[in-house]
N, C-alpha and C positions, 0 to 999 in steps of 0.2 A: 370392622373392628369390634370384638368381644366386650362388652359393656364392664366387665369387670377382669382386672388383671390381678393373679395371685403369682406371689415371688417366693418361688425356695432357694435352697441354696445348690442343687445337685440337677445334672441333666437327668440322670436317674430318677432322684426323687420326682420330678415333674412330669415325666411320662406316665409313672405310675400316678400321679393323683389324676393329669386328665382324663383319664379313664372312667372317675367317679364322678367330675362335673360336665355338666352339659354347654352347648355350645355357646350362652353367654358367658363362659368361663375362659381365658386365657393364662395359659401354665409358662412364665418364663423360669429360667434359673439366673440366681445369682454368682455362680461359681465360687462358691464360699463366699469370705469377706471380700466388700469392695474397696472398705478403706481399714488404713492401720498406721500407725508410728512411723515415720520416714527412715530409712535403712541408710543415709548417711550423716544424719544429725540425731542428738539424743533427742528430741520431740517432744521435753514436756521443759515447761517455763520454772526451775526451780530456783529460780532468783525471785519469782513469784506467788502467782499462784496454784502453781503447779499443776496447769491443766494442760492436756497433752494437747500435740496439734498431728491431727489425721490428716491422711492424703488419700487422691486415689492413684492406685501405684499405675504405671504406664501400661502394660497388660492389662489393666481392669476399664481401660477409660472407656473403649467401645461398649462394653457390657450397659458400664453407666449411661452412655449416650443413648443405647435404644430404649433401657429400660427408661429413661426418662421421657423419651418420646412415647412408650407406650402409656406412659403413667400419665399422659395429658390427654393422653384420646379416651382412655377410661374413665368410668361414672365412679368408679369404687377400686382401690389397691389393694388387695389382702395380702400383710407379708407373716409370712407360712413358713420363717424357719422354726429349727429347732426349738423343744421345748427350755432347755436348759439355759446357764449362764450365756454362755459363746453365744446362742442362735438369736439371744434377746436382744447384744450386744448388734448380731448381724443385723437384725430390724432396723435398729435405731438409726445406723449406719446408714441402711438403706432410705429411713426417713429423713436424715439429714441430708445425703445428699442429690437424692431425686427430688429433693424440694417439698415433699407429700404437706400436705394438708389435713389436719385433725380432723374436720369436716368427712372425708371421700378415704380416709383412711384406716383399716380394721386390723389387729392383731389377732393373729386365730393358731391356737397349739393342737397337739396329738400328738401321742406315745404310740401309734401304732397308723399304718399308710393304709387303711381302708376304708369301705364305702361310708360303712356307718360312721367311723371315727371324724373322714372327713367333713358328713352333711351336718355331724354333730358340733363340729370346729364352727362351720359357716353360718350355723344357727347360734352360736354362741361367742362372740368376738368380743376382745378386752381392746381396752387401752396397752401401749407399751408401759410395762412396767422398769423404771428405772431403779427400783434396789436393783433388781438384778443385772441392769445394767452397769451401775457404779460397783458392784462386785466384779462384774469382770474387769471393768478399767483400772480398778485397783488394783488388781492382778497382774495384768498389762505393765502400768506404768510401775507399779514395784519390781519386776521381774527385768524390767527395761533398766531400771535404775540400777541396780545390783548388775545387771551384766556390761552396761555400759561404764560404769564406773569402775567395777574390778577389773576386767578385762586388760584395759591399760598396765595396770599393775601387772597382773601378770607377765606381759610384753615385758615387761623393764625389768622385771625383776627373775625372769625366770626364761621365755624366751615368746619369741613371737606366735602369733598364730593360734594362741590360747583365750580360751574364754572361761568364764564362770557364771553358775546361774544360781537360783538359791534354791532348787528343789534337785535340780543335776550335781550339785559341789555333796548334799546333801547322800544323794542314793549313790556316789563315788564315797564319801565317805562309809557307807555300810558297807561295799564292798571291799575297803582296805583295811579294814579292823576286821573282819572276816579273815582276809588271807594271811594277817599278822597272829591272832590266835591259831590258826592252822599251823603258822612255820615255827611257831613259839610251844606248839602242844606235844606235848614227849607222851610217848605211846607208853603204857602197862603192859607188862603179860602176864596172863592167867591159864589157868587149864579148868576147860569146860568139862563137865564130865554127864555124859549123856548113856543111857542103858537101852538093847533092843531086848523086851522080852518077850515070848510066845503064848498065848494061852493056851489050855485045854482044847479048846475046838480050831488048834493050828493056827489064832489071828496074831498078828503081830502088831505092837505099837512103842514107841518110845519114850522114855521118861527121864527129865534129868536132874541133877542137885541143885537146889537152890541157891549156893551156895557155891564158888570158884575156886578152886586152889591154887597157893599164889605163888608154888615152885613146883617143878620137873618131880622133885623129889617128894613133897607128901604127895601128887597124885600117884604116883609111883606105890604107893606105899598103900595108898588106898585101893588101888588095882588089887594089890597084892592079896589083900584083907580080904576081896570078896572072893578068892580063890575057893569054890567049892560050897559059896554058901549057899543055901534056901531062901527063895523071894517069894513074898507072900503079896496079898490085895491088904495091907491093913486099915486103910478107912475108902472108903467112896461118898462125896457128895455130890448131889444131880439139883441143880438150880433153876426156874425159869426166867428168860432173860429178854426184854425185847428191843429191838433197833428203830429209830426211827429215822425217816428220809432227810436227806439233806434240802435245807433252803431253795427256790427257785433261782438262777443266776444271776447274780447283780454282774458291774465290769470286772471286778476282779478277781471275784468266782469264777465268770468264762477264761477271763485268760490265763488262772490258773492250773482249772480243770482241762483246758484248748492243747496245752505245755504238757501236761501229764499225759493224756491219751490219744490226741494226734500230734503232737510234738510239733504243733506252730509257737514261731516269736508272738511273743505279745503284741507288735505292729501288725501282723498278718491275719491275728484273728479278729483286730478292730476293723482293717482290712474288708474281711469278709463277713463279718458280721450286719457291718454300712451297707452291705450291696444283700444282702438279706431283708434288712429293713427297709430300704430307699424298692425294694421289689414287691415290699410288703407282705413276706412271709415269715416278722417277728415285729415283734416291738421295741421301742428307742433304746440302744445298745450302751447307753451312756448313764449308768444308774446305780443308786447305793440301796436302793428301796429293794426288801427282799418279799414286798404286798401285791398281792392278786387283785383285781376288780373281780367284784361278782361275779361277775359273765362269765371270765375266766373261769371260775369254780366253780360254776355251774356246768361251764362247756368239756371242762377236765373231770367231773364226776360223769357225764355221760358217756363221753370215750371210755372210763374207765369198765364202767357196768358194762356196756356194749364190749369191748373187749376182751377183756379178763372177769368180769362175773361182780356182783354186787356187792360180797366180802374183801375185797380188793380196795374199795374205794374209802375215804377218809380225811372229807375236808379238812384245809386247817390253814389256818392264821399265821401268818408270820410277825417277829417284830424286827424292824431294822435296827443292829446293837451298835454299828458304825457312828464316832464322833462324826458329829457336825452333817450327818446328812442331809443333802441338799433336796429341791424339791421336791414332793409327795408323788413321783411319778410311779409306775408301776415296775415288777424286776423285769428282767430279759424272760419272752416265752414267745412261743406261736401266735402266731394272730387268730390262726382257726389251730384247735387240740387237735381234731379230730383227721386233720393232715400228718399221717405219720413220719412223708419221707418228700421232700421236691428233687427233683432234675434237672437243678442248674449245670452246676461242674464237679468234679472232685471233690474239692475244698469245702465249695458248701454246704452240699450234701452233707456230708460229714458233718460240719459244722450245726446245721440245722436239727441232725437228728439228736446230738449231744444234746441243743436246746430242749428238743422235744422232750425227750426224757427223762431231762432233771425234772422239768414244770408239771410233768405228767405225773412222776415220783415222788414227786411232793406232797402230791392230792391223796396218798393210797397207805394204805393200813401197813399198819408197823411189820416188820421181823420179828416172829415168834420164833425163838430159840431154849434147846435147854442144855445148858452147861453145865459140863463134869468136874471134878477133878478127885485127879485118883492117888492116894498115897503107897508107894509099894518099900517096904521094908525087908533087911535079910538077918538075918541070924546071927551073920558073923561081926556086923558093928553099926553104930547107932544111927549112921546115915543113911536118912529118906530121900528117897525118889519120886517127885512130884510128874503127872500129866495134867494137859490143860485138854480140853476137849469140846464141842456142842455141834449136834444135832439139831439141824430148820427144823420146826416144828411146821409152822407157815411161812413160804417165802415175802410174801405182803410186797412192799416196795423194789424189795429184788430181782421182785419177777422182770421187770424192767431198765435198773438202774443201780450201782453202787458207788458211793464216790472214791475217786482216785485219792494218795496222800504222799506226802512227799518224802516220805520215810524209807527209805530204801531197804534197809535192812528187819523191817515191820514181820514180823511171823507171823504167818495164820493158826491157828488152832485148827486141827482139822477133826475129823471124828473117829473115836475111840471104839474098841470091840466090846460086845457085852459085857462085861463085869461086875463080880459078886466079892461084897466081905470076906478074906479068908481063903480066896482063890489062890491057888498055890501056880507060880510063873516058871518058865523055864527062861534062864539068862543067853539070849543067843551069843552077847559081845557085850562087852563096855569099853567107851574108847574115851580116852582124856587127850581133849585136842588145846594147843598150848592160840590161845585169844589176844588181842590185842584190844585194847581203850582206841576207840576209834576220833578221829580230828572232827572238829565240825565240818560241816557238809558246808561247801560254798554256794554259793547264789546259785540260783537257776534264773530267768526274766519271771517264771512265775512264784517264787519264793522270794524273790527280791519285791516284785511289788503287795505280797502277804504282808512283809514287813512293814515299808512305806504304808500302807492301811492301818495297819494295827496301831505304829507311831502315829495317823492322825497326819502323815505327810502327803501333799496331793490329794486330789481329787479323779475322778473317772476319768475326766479328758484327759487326765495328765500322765500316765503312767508309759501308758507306748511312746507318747514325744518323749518323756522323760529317757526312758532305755534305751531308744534309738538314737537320742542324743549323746549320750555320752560311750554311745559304742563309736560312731561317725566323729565324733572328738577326738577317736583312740584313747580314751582315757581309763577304757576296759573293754577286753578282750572276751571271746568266745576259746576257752582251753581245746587245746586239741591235742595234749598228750593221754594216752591209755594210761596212764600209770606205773610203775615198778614194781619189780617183782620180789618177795619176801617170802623168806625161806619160815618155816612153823614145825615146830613138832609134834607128831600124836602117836601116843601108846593107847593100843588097842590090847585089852585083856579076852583072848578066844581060849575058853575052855578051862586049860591049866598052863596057859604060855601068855608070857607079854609080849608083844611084836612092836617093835621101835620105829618109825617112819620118819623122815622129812619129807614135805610136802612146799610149795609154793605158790602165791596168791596175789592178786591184782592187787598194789594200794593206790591212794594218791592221784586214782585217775581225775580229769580236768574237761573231759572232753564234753564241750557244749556248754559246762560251765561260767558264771560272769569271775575276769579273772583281770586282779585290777595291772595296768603296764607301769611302766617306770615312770613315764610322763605323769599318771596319773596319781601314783606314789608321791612324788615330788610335788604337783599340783595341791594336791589332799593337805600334805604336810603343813605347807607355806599358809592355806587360807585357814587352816586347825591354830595355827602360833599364832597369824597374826587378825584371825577376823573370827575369832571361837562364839560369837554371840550369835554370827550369820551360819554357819557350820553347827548349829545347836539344835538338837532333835527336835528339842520341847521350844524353841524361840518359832523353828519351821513351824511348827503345830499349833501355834498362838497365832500364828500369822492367818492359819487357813480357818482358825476360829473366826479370827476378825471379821474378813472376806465374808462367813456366815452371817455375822453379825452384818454387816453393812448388805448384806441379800435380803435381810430380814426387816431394814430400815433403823436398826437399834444405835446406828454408828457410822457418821459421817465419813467416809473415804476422803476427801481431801485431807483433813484431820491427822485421818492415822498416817496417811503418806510424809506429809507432813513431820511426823513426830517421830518417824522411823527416819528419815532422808535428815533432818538435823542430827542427830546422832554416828548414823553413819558416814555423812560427809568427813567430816575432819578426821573419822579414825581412817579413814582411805586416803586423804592427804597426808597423814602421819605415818603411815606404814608407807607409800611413796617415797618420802621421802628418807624415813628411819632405816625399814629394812635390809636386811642382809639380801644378796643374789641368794639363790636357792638353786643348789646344782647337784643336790642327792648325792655326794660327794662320799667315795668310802674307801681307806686305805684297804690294798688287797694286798701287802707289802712292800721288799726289795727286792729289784732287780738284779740277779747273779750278774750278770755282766757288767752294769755300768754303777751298779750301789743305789743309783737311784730309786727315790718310793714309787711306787704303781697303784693307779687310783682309777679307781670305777664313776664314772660319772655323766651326768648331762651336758654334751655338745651342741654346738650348732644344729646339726643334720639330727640327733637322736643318743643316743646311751651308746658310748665309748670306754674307750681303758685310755689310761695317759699314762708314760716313764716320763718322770722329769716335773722338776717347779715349770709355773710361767713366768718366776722373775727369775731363772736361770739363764746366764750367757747362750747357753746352747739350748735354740730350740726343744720343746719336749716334743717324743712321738707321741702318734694319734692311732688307734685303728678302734673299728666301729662292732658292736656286740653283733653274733651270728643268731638266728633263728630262735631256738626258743631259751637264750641268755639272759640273763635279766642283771642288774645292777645290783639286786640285793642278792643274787645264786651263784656269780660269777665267781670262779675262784682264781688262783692266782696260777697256777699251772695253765686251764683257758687263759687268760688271758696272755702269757707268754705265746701260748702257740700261736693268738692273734697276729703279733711281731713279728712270723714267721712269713706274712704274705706282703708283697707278692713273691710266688716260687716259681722256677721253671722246672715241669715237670720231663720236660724230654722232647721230644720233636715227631711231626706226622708232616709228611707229604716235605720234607725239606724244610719246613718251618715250625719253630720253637712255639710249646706248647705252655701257656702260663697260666695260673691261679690265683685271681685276686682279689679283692674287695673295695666294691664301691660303695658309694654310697645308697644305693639301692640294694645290697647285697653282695655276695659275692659271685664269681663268676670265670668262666674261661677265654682266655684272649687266644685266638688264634687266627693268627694274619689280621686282615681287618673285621673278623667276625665276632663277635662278643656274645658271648651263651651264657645265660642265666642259670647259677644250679638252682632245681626245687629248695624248697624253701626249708624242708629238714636233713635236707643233704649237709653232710661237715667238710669243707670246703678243707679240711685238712687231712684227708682221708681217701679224697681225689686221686685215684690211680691216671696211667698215661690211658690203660684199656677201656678205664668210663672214661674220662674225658676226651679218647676217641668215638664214645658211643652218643655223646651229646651235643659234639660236633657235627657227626653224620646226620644225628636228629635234626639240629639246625639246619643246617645247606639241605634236608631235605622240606622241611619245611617253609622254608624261603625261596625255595625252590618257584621259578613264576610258571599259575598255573595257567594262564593264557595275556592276552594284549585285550588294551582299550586302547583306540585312538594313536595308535604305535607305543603305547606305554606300556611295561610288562605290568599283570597284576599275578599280587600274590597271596597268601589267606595264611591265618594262622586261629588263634586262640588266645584269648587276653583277660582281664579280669571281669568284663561284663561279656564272655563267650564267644563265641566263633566271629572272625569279621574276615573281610577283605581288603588289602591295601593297594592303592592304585595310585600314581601321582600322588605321594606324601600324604595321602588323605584316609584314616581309616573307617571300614565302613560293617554297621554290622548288620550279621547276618542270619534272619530268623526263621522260627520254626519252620517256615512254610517252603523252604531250598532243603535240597539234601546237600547238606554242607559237606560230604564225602566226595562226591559226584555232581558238582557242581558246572552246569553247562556257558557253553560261550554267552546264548541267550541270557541264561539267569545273573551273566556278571555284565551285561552291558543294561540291563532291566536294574540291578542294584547300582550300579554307576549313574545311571540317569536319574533315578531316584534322589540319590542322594543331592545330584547337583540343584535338581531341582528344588531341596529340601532348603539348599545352602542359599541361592535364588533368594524362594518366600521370605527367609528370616532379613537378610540384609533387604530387600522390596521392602521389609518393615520397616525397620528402621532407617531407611530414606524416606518413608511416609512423616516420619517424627521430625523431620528436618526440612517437608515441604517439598520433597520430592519425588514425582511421581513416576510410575512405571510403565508402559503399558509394552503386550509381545505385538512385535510386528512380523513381519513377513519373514518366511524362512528361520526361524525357529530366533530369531535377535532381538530386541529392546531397546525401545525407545524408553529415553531419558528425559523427563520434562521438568522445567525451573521455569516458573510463570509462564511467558510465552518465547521460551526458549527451548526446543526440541530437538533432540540429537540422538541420530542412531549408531548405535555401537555397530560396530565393526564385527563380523564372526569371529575372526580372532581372538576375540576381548572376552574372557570367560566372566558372565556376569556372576557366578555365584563364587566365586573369590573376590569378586571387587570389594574395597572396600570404602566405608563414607568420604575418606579424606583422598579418596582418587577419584572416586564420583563426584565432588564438587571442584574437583583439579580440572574434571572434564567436562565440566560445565563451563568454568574460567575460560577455558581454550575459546571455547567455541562459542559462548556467549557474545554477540555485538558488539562490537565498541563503543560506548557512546560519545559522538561527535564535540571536541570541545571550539566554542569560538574565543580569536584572541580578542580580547580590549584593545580598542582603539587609542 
């Protein structure tokens, strides 16, 4: 046994540091946290003193158990998580409940998994520091409070299955005020009026009015005016201008820059960012600090010179401008500069070199540019025509790196042809194209957490759980329409003729976009009316100050918990009990037929239309919103044709072909077969000849493509990809089958597989209940309950049994015990 045991949190992380310690060193992991809040009672005593009560959750207890066994045969424990809030919390956790002793126990950080960083750890060990512990528990147990406690509300008031958090209700509300100014923003039109002219030595460039015209008719008019004029050069000024490089990466730098030019979720680049660190080819990915260590700048001035040449290079200092920045750690960079590219996979790759050459771009001498701008006049009336222009003088940081913006419609300036005062142009065209005032741009995951930064909302760790959460809620969507098509006019002036055009152009598109649902509409709404202090940008932003504050020891956390949880409580039983149901509720009219109103709103199952009161005699009808309908777009025509299902379209094969809608969508009934249409198919629009064609897709699909055990199996494609279904069991099936061409072999190997998978899990959880398992002869299981042993029968398929037939089958077979009568 290793004289000293060090605990991280990551099987990863811990291969990579054994590498740096030698053989008195032992590397276990912790697999993250061992203990946290109990997930069926709220866990903190707020009838008290509001101190929460940790567990270790049933999955973690083995982990506990050895590391505790190892932690008694070692001389010394070093626990090695993370340097931040969370990892300081993971220590404690780990000190609490492995029993450790302040004596044989070392706290040791680093921002970066190498040799040096390590022996530099090991030579240097703290005490746990609990500010930063009681910041995260703060965190914790207010985060738990707020969710536990809204939550119910919501149930009752709105409908089951909902939750609310205070940083998640938070970034759902940026995204619903986002998409109410966008349906609320009524477009301008203008006419842009832009001129091609020629020079002398045949270059061509473009220039246009500063200025819009705000009808058909003055550009019209001004076209007209320049009919025949003379265009001169009448002023030129040439300015020098320089660029400097963008910051090294803090988190929400990478995962905004990750968004922009490899187009990862903000989960996916934290994702891989962890497996870059924990490999040790960057530094702690969890950080607001935009600060180099020396080293760094020293080891990124040498790459520089070595690479690109002496003039290239340009130390510099950063400051972090972020409220509330948490500890002095270093930003995201390479471990070594001088690695310009690793070999992991794809993703990292990629990811890695993005790292590499912001931190390297950072180090290196500005963008030397020199800026034009050219005024060209005409003879015939008094509007000027402006160009913008500039010429690299030096590329400096370019040479490597520019950063991405979120601008979509951003013009570059490009570079202009020689030009002198008095240069006389030749007009190739002027064209006055009719423009549009454009809607704000909706969230992207990496504009949405720009925002959240700049509000002062969340911190590093929080932004991927945060965005993941509230997409996994459904409470906002990824857009998937292209947009609509919009018709523009533009008059082109060639020569001595106007030429008139309509033209058409993308608006409105959505795709990839954060785009808030009706649930989430309605959600937003209800906590905005009745809990606007918790929903408050700057309340959120005080809160994350605080947590500072108590990191930094300036401010008791039981305290503030305390004095936030009195407040809140009674306004939570008040709205409980005060509020109105909240059912997004919006008349779309009257019904032709029956006079009755038609209303859009929240059901049971999701967003519906209803004809009819619910205290009317006669039932009201129900049918449920198609694909991409929404409660607040639906109109009252949709909604009619909704009425219209189920329909019978005609008949195939001697049986009646129908169209209808469930509650999972709509779909085709034919015989006992039920076809799903895609999901932006209009289920009213449904010919007999497609839903012959998606019927044959079905039965071919269903089609079984071989036998297990006399069973047919058969394969399809589902929302987590390719599986296999066998005996009511789905099973899925990855990369490594050609799922096209899938053999006998390959589906009795995934059959086996999986039974066996089904086996381990339930073997589990018979272990939790004292019951043990072991294989015996010819592929069966014994069944052990103290010293009662009993062998299943082949028959008896052990990976569907389940606990309450295993101890049925223990009952049977277990001994009787003998009673004697009294005499």
């Amino acid at each position: 046994m290793a004289k000293n045991l060090v605990i991280v949190e990551s099987p990863a992380k811990a291969k990579t540091i054994e590498k740096f310690l030698g053989k008195d060193f032992q590397v276990e992991s912790s697999f993250g946290h061992i203990a946290d809040l109990p997930s069926n009672e709220i866990g903190i005593n707020v009838d008290g003193d509001f101190m929460p009560k940790y567990i270790v959750s049933t999955d973690k207890k083995a982990v506990v158990k050895k590391l505790k066994d190892l932690a008694k045969k070692a001389d010394t424990v070093w626990l090695a998580s993370d340097e931040d809030r969370e990892g300081e919390a993971i220590a404690w956790h780990l000190f609490e409940q492995l029993k450790l002793k302040d004596a044989t126990t070392k706290r040791i950080v680093f921002h970066e998994i190498t040799q040096k960083a390590i022996l530099k750890a090991i030579e240097n060990p703290r005490n746990i520091d609990y500010n930063l512990v009681n910041a995260q528990q703060a965190r914790r147990v207010l985060d738990r409070l707020v969710g536990y406690e809204l939550s119910p509300v919501l149930w009752r008031k709105i409908k089951g299955g909902l939750s609310a958090g205070r940083v998640q209700s938070v970034a759902v509300r940026l995204i619903v005020e986002k998409e109410r100014d966008i349906i609320n923003f009524k477009p301008q039109a203008s006419y842009k009026v832009i001129a091609e002219f020629i020079t002398s030595e045949n270059k061509k460039f473009k220039a246009s009015l500063p200025k819009n015209f705000q009808t058909k008719e003055e550009a019209e008019s001004f076209l007209k005016s320049c009919i025949g004029a003379n265009f001169k050069v009448e002023n030129l000024e040439t300015k020098p201008a320089t660029k400097s490089p963008a910051a090294p990466f803090t988190t929400s730098t990478l995962q905004q820059e990750a968004s922009r030019k490899l187009y990862f979720p903000v989960a996916k680049t934290m994702v891989i960012a962890q497996r870059l660190y924990e490999a040790g080819f960057i530094t702690y990915m969890r950080t607001d600090s935009v600060n180099l260590s020396e080293d760094a700048k020293n080891d990124a001035k040498q790459e520089i010179i070595s690479s690109f040449g002496k003039e290239y290079s340009k130390p510099r200092n950063y400051t972090t401008k972020t409220k509330g920045a948490q500890e002095a750690h270093e930003a995201i960079r390479p471990t070594n500069m001088s690695q310009q590219s690793v070999s992991v996979d794809f993703d990292q790759d990629r990811l890695y070199d993005l790292i590499w050459k912001r931190a390297i771009a950072s180090q290196m001498s500005d963008m030397q540019v020199e800026r034009t701008n050219v005024r060209v006049e005409n003879g015939n009336n008094s509007q000027v025509f402006t160009a913008n222009g500039e010429m690299i003088k030096f590329e400096g940081f370019l040479k490597v790196y520019l950063e991405g913006t979120d601008n979509e419609d951003e013009e570059q300036e490009g570079m202009l042809p020689n030009l002198s005062i008095g240069d006389a142009l030749i007009n190739e065209n002027i064209t006055a194209t009719e423009r549009y005032t454009k809607a704000p741009y909706r969230y992207t995951e990496a504009s949405l957490v720009k925002s959240l930064e700049e509000l002062g909302i969340g911190r590093p760790s929080t932004y991927a759980p945060t965005i993941s959460t509230i997409q996994r809620r459904e409470y906002v969507d990824k857009g998937t329409i292209d947009g609509d098509d919009r018709s523009y006019t533009q008059l082109k002036l060639k020569g001595h003729e106007i030429i008139e055009k309509t033209l058409t152009e993308k608006v409105g598109s959505d795709k990839g976009k954060l785009v808030p649902t009706d649930i989430g509409n309605i959600v937003n709404d209800f906590l905005v009316e009745n809990f606007s202090n918790i929903l408050d940008f700057g309340f959120t932003a005080k809160v994350e100050s605080e947590f500072d504050d108590i990191a930094e020891g300036k401010e008791d956390w039981i305290v503030m918990i305390k004095d936030f949880y009195n407040k809140f409580h009674p306004q939570v039983e008040h709205v409980a009990e005060n509020a109105d149901r909240a059912k997004g509720e919006r008349l779309l009219g009257i019904d032709p037929e029956s006079k009755k109103n038609i209303y859009a709103r929240l059901g049971r199952f999701g967003a519906m239309v209803q004809i009819g009161e619910a205290t009317d005699e006669e039932k009201p009808k129900f049918a449920s919103l198609q694909g991409d309908q929404t409660l607040t777009s639906i109109t009252i025509e949709e909604a009619l044709d909704l009425f219209k299902l189920p329909k019978k379209i005609g008949e195939h094969e001697g049986k009646e072909v129908v169209v209808a809608v469930g509650r999972f969508g709509p779909y085709i009934k034919f015989d006992e077969l039920f076809v799903s249409l895609p999901k932006d198919e209009n289920p009213m629009a449904v010919d007999m000849e497609r839903a012959v064609e998606l019927i044959q897709e079905k039965q071919q699909a269903d089609a079984p493509i071989g036998t297990y055990d006399k069973l047919p199996v058969q394969k399809g494609v589902g929302r987590f990809g390719p599986f296999i279904k066998w005996n009511n069991i789905f099973i899925n099936v990855n990369k490594k089958y050609d799922f096209d061409n899938l053999t006998q072999a390959n589906i009795e190997e995934l059959i086996e597989d999986k039974k066996q998978k089904e086996i381990d899990k339930v073997i589990h959880h018979w272990k939790e209940e004292g019951i043990k398992v072991e294989k015996a002869r010819w592929g069966r299981f014994n069944i052990i309950k103290g010293k009662t042993k009993i062998e299943l029968p082949k028959t008896v398929d052990a990976s569907i049994l389940t606990l309450e037939e295993v101890k049925e089958i223990i009952e049977k077979k277990s001994p009787k015990k003998k009673t004697t009568k009294k005499k």
